[in-house]
C-alpha positions as CSV (number, residue, x, y, z in Angstrom):
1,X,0.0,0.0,0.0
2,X,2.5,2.4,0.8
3,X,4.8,1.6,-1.9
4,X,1.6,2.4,-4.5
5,X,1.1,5.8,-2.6
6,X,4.6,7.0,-3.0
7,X,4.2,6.4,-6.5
8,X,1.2,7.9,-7.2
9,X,2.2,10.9,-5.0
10,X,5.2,11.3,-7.5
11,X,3.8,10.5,-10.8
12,X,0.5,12.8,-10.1
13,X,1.8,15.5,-7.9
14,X,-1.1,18.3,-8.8
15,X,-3.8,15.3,-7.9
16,X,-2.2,14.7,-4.3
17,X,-2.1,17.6,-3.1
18,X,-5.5,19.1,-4.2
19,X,-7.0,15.7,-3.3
20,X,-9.1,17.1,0.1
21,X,-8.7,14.0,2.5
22,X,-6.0,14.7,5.0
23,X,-5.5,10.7,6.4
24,X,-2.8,8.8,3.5
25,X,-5.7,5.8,3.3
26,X,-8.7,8.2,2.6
27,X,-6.5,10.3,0.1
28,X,-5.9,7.4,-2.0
29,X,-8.9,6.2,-1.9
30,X,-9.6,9.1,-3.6
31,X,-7.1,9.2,-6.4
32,X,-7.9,5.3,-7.3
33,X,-11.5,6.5,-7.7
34,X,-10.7,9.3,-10.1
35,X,-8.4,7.1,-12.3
36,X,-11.4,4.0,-11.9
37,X,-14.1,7.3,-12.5
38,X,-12.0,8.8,-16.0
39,X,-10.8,5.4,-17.2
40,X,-14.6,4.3,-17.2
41,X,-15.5,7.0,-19.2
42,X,-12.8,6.9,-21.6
43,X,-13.4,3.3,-22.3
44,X,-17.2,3.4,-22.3
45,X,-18.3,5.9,-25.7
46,X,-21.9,4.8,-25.5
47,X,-22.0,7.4,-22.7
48,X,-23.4,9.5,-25.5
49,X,-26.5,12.0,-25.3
50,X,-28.7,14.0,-27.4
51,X,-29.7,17.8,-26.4
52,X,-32.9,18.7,-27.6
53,X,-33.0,22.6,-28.1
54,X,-35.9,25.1,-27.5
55,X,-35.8,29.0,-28.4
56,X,-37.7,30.9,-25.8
57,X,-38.0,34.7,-25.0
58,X,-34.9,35.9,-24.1
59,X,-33.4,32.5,-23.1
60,X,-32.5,29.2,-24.7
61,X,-32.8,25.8,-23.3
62,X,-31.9,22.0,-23.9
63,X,-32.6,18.8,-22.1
64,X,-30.7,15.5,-23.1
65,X,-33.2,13.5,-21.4
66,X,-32.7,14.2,-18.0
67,X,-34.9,12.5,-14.9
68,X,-37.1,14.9,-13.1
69,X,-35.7,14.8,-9.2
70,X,-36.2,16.4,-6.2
71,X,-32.2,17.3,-5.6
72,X,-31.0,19.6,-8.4
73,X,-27.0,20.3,-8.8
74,X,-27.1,23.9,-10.6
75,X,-24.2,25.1,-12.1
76,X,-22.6,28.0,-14.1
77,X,-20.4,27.1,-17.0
78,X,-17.4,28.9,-17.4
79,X,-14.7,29.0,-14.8
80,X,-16.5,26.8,-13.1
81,X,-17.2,24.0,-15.0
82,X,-15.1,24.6,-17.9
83,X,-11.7,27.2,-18.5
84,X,-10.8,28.5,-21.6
85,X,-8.0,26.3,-23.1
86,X,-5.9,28.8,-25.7
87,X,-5.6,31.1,-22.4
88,X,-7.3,33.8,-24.6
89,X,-10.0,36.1,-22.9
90,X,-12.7,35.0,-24.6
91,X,-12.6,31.2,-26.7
92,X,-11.8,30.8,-30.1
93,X,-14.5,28.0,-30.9
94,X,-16.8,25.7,-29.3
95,X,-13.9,23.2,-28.8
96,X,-11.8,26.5,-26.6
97,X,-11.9,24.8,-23.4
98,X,-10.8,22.2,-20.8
99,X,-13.1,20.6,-17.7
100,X,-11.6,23.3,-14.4
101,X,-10.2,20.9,-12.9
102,X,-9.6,17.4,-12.5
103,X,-12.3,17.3,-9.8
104,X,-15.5,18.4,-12.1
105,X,-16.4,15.0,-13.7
106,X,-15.6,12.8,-10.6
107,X,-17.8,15.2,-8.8
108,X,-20.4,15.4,-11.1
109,X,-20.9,12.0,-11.2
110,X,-21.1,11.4,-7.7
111,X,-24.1,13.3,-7.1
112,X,-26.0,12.2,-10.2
113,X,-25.2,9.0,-8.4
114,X,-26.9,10.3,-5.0
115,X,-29.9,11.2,-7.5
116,X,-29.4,14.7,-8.3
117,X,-30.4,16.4,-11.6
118,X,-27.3,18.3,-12.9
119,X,-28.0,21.6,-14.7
120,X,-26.5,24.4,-16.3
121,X,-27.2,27.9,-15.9
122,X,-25.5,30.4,-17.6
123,X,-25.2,34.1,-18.7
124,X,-24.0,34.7,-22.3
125,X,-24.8,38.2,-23.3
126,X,-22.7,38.1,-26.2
127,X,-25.6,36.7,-28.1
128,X,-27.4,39.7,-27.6
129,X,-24.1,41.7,-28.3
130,X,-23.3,40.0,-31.5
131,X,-20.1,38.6,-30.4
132,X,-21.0,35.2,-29.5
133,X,-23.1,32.8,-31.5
134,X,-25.3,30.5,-29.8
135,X,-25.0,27.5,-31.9
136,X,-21.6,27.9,-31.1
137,X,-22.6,28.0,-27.2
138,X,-24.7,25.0,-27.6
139,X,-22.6,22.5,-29.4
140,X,-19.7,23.5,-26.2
141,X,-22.3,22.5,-24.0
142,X,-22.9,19.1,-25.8
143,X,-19.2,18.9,-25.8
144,X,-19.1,19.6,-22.3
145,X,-21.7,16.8,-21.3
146,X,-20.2,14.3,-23.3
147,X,-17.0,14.9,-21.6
148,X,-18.5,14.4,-18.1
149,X,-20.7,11.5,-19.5
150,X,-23.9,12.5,-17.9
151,X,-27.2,13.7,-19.3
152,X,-27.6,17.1,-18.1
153,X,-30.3,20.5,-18.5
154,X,-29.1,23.7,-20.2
155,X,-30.5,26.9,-19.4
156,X,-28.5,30.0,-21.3
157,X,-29.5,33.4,-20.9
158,X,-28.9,35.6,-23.7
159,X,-30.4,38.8,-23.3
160,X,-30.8,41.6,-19.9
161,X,-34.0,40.7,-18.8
162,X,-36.1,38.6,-16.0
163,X,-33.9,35.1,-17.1
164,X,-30.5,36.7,-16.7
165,X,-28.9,35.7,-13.5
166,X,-28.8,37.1,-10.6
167,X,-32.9,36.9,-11.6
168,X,-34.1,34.3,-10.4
169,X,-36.1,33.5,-13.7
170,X,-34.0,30.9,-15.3
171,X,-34.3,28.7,-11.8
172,X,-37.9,29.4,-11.5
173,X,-38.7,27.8,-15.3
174,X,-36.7,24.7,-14.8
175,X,-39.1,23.9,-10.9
176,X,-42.4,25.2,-12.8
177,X,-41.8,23.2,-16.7
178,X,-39.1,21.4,-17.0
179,X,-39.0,18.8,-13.9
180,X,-42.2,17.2,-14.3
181,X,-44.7,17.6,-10.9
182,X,-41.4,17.0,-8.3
183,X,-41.4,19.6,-6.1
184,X,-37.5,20.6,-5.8
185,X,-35.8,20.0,-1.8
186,X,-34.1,23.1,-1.4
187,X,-32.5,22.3,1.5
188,X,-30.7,19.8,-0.5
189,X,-30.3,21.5,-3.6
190,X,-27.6,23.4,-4.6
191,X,-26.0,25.9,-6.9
192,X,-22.1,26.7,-7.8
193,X,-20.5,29.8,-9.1
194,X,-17.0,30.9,-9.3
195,X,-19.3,34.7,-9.0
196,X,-19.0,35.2,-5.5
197,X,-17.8,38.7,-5.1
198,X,-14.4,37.0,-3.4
199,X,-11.5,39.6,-3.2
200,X,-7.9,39.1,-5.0
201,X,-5.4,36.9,-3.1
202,X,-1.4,36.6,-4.0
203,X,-2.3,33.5,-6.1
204,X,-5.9,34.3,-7.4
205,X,-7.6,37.2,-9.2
206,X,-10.5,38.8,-7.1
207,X,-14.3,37.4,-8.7
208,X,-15.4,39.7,-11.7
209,X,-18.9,39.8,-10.2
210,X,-20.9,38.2,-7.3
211,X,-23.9,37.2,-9.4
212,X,-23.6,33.6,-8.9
213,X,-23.8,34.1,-5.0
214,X,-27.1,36.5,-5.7
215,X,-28.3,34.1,-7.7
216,X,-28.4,31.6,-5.2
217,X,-29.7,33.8,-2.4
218,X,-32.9,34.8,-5.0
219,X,-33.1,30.9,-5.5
220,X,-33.2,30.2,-1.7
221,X,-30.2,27.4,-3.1
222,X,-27.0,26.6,-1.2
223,X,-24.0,28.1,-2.5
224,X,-20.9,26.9,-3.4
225,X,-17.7,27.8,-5.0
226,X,-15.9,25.8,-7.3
227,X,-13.4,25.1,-4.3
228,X,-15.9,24.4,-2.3
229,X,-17.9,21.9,-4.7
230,X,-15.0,20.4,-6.5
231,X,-12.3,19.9,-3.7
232,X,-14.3,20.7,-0.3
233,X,-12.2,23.7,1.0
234,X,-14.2,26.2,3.1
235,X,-14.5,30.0,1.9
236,X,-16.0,32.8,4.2
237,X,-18.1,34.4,1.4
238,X,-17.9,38.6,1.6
239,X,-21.4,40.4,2.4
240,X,-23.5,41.2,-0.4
241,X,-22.7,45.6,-0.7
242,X,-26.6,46.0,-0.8
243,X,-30.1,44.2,1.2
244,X,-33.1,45.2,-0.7
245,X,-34.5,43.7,2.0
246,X,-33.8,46.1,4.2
247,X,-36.7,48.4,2.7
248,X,-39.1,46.0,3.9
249,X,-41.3,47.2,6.7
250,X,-41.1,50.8,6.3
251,X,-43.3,53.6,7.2
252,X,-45.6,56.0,4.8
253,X,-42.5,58.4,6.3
254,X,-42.8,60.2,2.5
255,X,-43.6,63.5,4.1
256,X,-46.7,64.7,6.5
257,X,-50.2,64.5,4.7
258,X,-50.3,67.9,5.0
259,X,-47.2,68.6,3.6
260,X,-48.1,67.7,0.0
261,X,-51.8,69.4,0.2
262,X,-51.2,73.0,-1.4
263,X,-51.9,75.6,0.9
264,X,-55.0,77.9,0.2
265,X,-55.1,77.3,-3.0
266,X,-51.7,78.7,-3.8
267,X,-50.3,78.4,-7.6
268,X,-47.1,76.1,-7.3
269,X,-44.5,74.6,-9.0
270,X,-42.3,71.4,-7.5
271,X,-39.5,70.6,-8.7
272,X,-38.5,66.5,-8.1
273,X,-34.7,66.6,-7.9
274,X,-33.5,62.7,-8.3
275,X,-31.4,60.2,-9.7
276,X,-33.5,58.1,-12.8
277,X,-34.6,55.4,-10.9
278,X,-35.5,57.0,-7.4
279,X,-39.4,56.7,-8.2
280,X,-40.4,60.1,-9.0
281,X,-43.1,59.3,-11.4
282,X,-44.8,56.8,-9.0
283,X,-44.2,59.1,-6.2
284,X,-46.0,61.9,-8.6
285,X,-49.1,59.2,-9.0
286,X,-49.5,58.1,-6.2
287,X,-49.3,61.3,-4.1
288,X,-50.1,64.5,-6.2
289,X,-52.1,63.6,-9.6
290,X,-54.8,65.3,-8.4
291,X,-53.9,68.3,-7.9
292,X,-50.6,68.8,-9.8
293,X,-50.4,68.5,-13.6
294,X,-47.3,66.3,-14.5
295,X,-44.5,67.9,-16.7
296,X,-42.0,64.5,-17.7
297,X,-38.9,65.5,-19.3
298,X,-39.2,61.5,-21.0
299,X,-41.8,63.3,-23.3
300,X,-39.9,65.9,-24.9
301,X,-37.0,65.6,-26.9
302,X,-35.6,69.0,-26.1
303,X,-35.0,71.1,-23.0
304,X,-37.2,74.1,-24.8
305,X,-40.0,72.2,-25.7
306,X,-40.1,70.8,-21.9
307,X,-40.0,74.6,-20.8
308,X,-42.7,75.7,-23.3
309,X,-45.2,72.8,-21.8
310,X,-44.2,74.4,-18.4
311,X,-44.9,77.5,-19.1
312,X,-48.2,76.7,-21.1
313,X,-49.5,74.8,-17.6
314,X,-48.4,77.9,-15.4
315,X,-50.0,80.4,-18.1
316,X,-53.7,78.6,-17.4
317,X,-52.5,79.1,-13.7
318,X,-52.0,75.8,-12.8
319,X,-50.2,74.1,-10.5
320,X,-47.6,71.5,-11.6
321,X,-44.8,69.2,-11.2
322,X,-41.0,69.1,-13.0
323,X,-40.3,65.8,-12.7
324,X,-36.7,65.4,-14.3
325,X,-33.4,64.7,-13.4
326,X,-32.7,68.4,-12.1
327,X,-28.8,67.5,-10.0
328,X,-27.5,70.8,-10.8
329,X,-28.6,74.4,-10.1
330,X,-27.7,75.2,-13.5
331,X,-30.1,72.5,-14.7
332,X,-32.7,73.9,-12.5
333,X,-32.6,77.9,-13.2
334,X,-35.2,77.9,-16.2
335,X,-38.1,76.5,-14.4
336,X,-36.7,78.9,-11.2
337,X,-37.1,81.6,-13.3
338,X,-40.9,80.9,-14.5
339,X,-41.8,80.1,-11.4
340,X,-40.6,84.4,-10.4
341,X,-42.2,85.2,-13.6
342,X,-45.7,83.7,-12.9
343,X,-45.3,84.8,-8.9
344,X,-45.5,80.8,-8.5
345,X,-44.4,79.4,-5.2
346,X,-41.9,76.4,-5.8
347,X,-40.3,74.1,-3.5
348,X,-38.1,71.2,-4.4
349,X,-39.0,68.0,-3.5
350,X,-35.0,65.7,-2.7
351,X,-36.1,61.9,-3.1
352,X,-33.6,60.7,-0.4
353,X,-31.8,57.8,-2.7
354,X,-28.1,57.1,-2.4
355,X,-26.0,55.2,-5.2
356,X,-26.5,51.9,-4.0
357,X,-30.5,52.2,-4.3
358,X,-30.7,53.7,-7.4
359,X,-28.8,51.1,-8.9
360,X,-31.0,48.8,-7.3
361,X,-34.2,50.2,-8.4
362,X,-32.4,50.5,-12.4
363,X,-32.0,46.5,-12.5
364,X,-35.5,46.5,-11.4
365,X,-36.6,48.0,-14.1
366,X,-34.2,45.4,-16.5
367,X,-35.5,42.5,-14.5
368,X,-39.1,42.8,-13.0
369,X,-41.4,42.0,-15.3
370,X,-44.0,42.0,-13.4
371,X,-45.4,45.5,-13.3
372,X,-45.4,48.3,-15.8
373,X,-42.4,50.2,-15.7
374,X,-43.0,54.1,-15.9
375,X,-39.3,54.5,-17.4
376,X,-37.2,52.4,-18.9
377,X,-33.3,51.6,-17.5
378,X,-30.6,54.0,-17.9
379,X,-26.7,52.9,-18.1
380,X,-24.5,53.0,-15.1
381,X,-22.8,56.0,-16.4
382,X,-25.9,57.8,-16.4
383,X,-26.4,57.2,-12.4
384,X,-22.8,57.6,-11.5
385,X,-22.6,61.1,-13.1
386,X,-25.9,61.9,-11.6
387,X,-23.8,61.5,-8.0
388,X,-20.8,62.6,-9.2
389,X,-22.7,66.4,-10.3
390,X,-25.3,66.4,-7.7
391,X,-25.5,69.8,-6.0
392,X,-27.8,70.2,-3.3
393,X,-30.8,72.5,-3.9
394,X,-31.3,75.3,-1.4
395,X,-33.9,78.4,-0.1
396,X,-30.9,80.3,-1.2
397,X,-31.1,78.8,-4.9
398,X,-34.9,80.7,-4.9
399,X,-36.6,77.6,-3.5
400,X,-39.7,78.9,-0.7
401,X,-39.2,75.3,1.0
402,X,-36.8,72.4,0.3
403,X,-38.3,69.1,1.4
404,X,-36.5,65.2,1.7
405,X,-39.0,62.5,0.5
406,X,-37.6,59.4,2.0
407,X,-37.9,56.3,0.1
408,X,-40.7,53.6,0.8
409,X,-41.1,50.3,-1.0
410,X,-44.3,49.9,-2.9
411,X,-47.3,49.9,-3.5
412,X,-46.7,46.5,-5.5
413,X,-48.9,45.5,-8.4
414,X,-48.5,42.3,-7.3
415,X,-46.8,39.2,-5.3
416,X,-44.5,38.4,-8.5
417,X,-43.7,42.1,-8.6
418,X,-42.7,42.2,-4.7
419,X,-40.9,39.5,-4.3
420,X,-38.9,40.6,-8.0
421,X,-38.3,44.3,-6.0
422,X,-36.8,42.8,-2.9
423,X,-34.2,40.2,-4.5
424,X,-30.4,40.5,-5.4
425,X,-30.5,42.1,-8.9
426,X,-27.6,44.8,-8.8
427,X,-24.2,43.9,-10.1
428,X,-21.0,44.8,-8.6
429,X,-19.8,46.7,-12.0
């Protein structure tokens, strides 16, 4: 026995040592079982399967004629089932890549043998992008399955919408059509991503994203990393930089009733100063329709046509709302300046959203299909700058009042449309 183990300790070096059983007997154990697992497969080619392909809304999926079970084994595909093998950034072909590790088939194959399902999940925006081609996507994953020798599920997101992980959409198709009437375990179900949010070490690169880990948390799935999974080594996972959840609960706390009433009939102007996705329109509906007319910089193409609508309102001595980005003081002069014209009083109303939140409320708009969206999702670059130019309005600017309108979850449309709003849908980047 020990005369076997010293050889194999010297002719596979790499396997020994990632090999997670500390005791000499157990860590043998494991190699023989690798070499017994690989040399199986490489001598058995009838281990072959057929992926049948369906085009659906934003997604495409393939089943090679998988069992229905109650324990699933998700997984994402690259860098954590598969690594690119030319070492370029992004691979050449649909035959560009090599299992991770030599862990991922042994693995694999053990809990399909416990009676898991094995599934992949995976993002692949370049579809959408024009940069990747999903025929060339799909015959990888055939590839990939063949490799591993197990029948398997494929779920690919192409586009940014409700199936795009961290969305829990992709997840919640496979439970609802493609498992037949077995309700999932998720206590015993699990999901792996190398997009965990992990920071850089001296020998590894810090995670791009922590998407996978999201993911997971919308799915209610354990998480693992690849370590973890493949080679049992524990990881303290970083805390997600944002709990939607934390909205939860909260109070009407908008302002007083009495606050938003206009007072003896007054003609006034107010002036929504927000990030795009801080809920200024809904706040508008649900708060002031009736007594405001709404002025939406979304329906004019230019600034002057937006001031001429304003202007037309406050002519017929009406009151009204801006509703626009308005971050600057220069930004908000014009409508300062009709508001002295037409003896208008005009306070600003500051919707109380930091960076974090309105990012948070942007993917909502991407992902949550479940309501109708008043706007529709800006880039990054457009909420960054907003923060980055943001000066404070002030009595001093010409404002009569400045008031903060704190930010309250809801009204929902409905229980999709909730549970959508308080889920992990903002990236890192």
């Amino acid at each position: 026995m020990t005369q076997i183990f010293v050889k194999i300790k010297f002719l596979y070096p790499e396997i020994f040592r990632k090999i997670t059983p500390i005791n000499t007997f157990a860590k043998l154990k494991s190699i023989i079982k690798y070499f017994n697992l690989n040399f199986t497969m490489e001598t058995n080619p009838q281990t072959t399967f057929t992926m049948k392909w369906t085009q659906a809304d934003g997604f495409v999926y393939g089943d090679a004629g998988t069992t229905p079970s109650d324990k699933i084994l998700a997984l994402d595909m690259d860098d954590t089932l598969i690594k690119i093998k030319s070492g370029k950034k992004s691979p050449i072909d649909e035959n560009d890549w090599l299992l991770l590790n030599e862990f991922v088939a042994t693995t694999l194959q053990e809990y399909h043998s416990k009676g898991f399902k094995i599934i992949i999940i995976s993002n692949q925006a370049g579809v959408q992008k024009g940069t990747a081609k999903i025929e060339t996507i799909q015959k990888k994953i055939e590839l990939v399955m063949e490799a591993i020798g197990l029948p398997m599920q494929a779920f690919i997101a192409t586009h940014r919408n409700y199936y795009r992980k961290p969305s829990p959409g992709l997840w919640k198709f496979m439970c609802e059509k493609l498992n037949g009437d077995v309700k999932v375990d998720m206590k015993e179900s699990v999901f792996c991503g190398d997009a965990a949010g992990r920071p850089g070490t001296n020998t590894k690169e810090a995670d791009f994203e922590n998407t996978d880990y999201k993911f997971a948390l919308n799915c209610g799935l354990n998480f693992k990393t690849p370590e973890m999974l493949y080679e049992n080594i524990h990881e303290d996972l970083p805390d997600i930089e944002f709990h939607p959840k934390t909205l939860k609960g909260g109070e009407t706390g908008q302002m007083e009733a009495e606050l938003l009433i206009k007072k003896n009939n007054t003609k006034e102007m107010i002036i929504f100063v927000g990030p795009p996705p801080s809920g200024k329109t809904t706040f508008y509906k649900n708060y002031l329709a009736n007594d405001y007319v709404h002025v939406n910089n979304n329906e004019y193409k230019i600034k002057e046509e937006f001031i001429g609508a304003a202007e037309k309102i406050m002519k017929e001595g009406k009151s009204l709302v801006i509703d626009n980005l308005n971050h600057h003081n220069e930004n908000r002069k014009d409508y300062l300046d009709l508001a002295k014209k037409y003896e208008y009083n005009v306070r600003a109303f500051v919707f109380d959203v930091d960076e974090h939140l309105a990012r948070h409320l942007n993917h909502v708009r991407m992902y949550n299909p479940h309501r109708k969206h008043d706007s529709k999702p800006v880039t990054r670059l457009v909420i960054t700058n907003w923060f980055k130019e943001y000066v404070e309005p002030s009595v001093e600017e010409g404002f009569d009042s400045v008031e903060k309108i704190k930010f309250v979850a809801g009204p929902f449309e409905n229980q999709n449309d909730e549970e959508m709003f308080f889920s992990y849908l903002c990236t890192m980047n």
